[in-house]
C-alpha positions as CSV (number, residue, x, y, z in Angstrom):
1,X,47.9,-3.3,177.6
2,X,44.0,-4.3,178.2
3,X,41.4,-2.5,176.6
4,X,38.5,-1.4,178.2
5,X,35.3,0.3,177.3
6,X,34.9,3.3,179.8
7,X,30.8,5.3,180.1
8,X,29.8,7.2,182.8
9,X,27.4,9.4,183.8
10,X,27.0,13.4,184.8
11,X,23.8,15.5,186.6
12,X,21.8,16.7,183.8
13,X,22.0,19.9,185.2
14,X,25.8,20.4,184.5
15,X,26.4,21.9,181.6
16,X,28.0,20.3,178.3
17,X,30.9,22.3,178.9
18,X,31.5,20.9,182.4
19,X,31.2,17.6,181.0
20,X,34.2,18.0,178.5
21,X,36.3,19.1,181.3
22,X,35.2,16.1,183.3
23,X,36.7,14.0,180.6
24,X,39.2,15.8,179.8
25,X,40.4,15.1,183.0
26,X,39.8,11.5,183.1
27,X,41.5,11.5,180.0
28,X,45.0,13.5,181.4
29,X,44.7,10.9,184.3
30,X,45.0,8.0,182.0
31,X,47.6,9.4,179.5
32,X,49.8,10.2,182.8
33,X,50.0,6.5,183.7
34,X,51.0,5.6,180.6
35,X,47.6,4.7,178.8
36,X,46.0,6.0,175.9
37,X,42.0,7.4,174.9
38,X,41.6,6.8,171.1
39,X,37.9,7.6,171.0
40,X,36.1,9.8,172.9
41,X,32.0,10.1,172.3
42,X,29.5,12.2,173.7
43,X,26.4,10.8,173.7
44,X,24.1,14.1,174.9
45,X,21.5,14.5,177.8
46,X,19.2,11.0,177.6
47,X,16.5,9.8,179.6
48,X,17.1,7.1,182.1
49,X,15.0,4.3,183.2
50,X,14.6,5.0,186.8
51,X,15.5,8.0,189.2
52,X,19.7,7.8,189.8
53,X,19.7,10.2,192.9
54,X,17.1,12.2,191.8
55,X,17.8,12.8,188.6
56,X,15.7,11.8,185.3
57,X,18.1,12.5,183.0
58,X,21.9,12.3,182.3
59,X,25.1,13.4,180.1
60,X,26.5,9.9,178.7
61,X,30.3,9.3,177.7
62,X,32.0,6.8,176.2
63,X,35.6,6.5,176.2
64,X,37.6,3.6,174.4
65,X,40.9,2.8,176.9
66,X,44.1,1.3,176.4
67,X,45.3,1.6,179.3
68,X,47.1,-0.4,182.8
69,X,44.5,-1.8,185.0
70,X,45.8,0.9,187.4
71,X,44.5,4.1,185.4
72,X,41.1,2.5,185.2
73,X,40.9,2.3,189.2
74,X,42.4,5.8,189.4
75,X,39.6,7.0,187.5
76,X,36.9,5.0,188.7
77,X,38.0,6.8,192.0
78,X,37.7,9.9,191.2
79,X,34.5,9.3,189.9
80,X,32.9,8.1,193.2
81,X,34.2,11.4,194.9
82,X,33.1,13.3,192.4
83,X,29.3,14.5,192.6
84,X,28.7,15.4,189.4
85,X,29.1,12.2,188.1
86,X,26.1,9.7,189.0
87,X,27.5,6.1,187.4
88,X,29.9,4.6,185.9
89,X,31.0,1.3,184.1
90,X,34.1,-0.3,182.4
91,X,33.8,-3.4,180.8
92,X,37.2,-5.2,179.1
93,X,37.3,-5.9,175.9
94,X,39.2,-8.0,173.3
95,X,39.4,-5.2,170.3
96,X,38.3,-1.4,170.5
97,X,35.2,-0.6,168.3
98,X,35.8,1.2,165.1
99,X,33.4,4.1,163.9
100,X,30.4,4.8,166.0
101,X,29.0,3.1,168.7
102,X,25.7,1.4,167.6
103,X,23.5,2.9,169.0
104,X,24.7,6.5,167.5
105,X,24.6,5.0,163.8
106,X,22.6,6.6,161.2
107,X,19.7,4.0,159.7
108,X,20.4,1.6,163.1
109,X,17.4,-0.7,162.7
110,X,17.2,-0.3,167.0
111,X,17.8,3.3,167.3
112,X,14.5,3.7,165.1
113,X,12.8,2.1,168.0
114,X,13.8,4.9,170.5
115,X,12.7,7.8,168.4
116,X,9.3,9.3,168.8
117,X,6.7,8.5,165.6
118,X,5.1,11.1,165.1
């Protein structure tokens, strides 16, 4: 099966809780058509660049899929009728990252960049 790279986007003003459902849903929906999630990551509430309908902020996830191409457009649908859930994007891949994603690694030479000096 493909593998995919899965991140999308909830209001701010949901709560973490809420979230976890969310993808806990998107997650049942893939394992029902025969996929699999083998990493989940929550990335927390982050600023974004410009206003996404109204919002200044937003709850990041990343899942890792190995899944049909059909479970992907499931939940890509379900994600445009959902409002809680401002954008999304899957990108295929050629091999699922291992550990961390690099921008939540300790001592990442970019993530240094990000954080306030102060």
């Amino acid at each position: 099966m493909p593998l995919y790279e899965h991140v999308y986007l909830a209001r701010q003003d949901v709560s973490t809780q809420q979230v976890e459902e969310l993808t806990a849903q998107f997650k049942g929906v893939i394992e029902q058509m025969g996929g699999t999630v083998p990493k989940l990551e929550y990335w927390g509430v982050k600023s974004l660049t410009f206003r996404i309908r109204k919002n200044r902020k937003a709850h990041f996830t990343l899942m890792n899929v190995d899944a049909p191409p059909a479970a992907l457009a499931e939940i890509e649908r379900q994600e445009r009728i959902n409002e809680d859930v401002l954008r999304y994007l899957t990108v295929r891949v050629e091999e699922l990252e291992e550990g961390p994603f690099a921008r939540m690694r300790k001592g990442d030479p970019d993530r240094e960049l990000d954080e306030p000096r102060g």
